[in-house]
C-alpha positions as CSV (number, residue, x, y, z in Angstrom):
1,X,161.6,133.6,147.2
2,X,158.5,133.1,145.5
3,X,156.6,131.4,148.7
4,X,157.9,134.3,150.6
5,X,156.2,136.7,148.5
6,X,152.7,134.8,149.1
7,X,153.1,134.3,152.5
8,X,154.1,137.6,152.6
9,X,151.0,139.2,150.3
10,X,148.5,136.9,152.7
11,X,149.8,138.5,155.8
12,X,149.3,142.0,154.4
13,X,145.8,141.3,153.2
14,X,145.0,139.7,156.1
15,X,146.3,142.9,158.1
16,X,144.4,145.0,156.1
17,X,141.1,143.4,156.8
18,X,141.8,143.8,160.5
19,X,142.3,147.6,160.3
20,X,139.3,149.9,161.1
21,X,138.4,151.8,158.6
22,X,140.2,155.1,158.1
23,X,138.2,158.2,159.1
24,X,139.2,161.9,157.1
25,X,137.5,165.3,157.6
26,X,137.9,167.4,154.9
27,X,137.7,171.1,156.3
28,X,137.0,174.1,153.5
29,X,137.0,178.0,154.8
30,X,135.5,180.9,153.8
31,X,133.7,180.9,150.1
32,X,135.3,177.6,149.2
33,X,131.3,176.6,149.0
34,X,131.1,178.8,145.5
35,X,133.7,176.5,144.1
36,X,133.2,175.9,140.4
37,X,131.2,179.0,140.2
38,X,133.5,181.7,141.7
39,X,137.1,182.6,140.0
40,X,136.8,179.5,137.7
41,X,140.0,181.0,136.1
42,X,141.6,180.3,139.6
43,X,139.7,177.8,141.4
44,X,138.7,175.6,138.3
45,X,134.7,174.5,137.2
46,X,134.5,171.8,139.5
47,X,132.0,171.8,142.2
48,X,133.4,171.1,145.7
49,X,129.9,168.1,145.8
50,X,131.1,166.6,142.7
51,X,134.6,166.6,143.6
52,X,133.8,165.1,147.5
53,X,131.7,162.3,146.1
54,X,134.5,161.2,143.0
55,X,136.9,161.0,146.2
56,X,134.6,158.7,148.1
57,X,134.8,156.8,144.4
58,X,138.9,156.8,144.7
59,X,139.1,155.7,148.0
60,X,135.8,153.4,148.9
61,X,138.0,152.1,152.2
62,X,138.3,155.3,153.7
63,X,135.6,157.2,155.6
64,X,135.5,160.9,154.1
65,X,133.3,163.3,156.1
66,X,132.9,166.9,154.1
67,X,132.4,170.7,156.0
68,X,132.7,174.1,155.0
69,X,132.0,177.3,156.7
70,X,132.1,180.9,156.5
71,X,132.6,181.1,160.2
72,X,135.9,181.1,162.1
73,X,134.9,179.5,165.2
74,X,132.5,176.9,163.5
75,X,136.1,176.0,161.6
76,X,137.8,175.8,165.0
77,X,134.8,173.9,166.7
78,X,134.8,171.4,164.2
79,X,138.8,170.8,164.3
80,X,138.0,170.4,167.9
81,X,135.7,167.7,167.2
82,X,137.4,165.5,165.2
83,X,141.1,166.5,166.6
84,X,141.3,163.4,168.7
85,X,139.4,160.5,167.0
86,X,139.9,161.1,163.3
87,X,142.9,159.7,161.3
88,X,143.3,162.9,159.7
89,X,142.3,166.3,158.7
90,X,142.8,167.5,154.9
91,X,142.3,171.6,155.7
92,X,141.7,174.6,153.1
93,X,141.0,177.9,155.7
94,X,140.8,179.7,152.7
95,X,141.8,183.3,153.6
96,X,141.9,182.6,157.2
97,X,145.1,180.2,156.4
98,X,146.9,184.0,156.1
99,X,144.8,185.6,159.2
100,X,143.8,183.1,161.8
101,X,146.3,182.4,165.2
102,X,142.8,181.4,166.4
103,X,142.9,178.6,163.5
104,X,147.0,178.1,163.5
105,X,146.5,177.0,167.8
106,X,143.4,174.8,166.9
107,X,145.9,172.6,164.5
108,X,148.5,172.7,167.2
109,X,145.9,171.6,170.2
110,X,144.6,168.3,168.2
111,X,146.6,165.5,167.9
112,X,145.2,164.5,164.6
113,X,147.9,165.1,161.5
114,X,146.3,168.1,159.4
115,X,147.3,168.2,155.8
116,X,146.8,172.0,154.4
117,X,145.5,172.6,151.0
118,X,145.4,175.4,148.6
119,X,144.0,175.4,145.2
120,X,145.8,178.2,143.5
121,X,149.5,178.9,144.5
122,X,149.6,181.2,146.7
123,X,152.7,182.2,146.5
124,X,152.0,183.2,142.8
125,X,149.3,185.6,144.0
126,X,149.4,189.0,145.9
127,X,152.2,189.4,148.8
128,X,149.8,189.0,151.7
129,X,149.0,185.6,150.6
130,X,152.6,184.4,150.6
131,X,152.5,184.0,154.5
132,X,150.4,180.6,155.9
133,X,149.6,181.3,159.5
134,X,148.2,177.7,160.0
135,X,151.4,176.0,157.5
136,X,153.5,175.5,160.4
137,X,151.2,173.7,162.5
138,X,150.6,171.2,159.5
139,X,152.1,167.8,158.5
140,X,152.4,169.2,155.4
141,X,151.1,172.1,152.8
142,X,150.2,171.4,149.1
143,X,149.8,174.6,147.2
144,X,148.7,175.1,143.4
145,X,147.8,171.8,142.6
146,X,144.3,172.7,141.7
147,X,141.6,170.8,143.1
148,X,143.6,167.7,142.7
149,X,145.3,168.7,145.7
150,X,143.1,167.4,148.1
151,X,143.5,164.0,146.8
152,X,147.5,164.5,147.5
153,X,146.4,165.1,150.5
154,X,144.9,161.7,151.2
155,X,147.4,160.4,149.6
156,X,149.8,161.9,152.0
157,X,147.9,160.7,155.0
158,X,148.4,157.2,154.0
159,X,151.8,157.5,154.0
């Protein structure tokens, strides 16, 4: 059993070794760029910067590319972009996620797995919040988790 479980360790690491490096984009909407300044009661003290670079800390094998915008179409664009060459998309539209079929028909276009992420619960907040537009066209949603739920989110992806 035991020379199983070496031969069997050496064939993973050597699998491992072989794989390309993982590529994520991490996708923030509108005023996610005041994080750690705006609503700290809600959206916690940490800066989106420090919080981007102690994920590339976490996970040094995987290739973690950071955009925000303001901009509807610029959020589309760059879903575009990376919807057929990334290995995955960790997405917070921010209050387009209860707006946007423009947004919800990018996700279902792309062929990369999105992973939808909200900071507060939004299902703890007003009513028009409680509906995702984008949700459905997601591998998965994580909501309330704080800014520790974009790390689920990788997690998730490497599942």
């Amino acid at each position: 059993m035991l020379l199983f479980e070496i031969f069997y360790n050496i064939a993973t690491l050597q699998h491992l070794t072989l794989q390309q490096t993982m590529k994520l984009q991490i996708i923030n909407g509108p005023n996610l760029n005041l994080l750690g300044v705006r609503e700290p009661s809600i959206y916690g003290n940490t800066s989106i910067e420090d919080y981007i670079k102690e994920l590339k800390t976490v996970y040094p094998q995987i290739e973690i590319e950071y955009f925000q915008s303001n901009v509807e179409g610029e959020i589309i664009n760059k879903l575009h972009e990376v919807g057929f060459s990334y290995d995955g998309v960790v997405l917070n539209a921010g209050g387009y996620t209860h707006t946007s079929v423009a947004i919800a028909d990018a996700i279902a276009a792309i062929k990369t797995p999105v992973v939808e992420v909200h900071i507060s619960n939004i299902y703890a907040r007003e009513e028009y919040r409680h509906v995702s537009l984008t949700g459905k066209n997601c591998q998965g949603v994580l909501t309330g988790f704080g800014i520790k739920g974009y790390r689920l989110a990788i997690e998730s992806l490497l599942i």
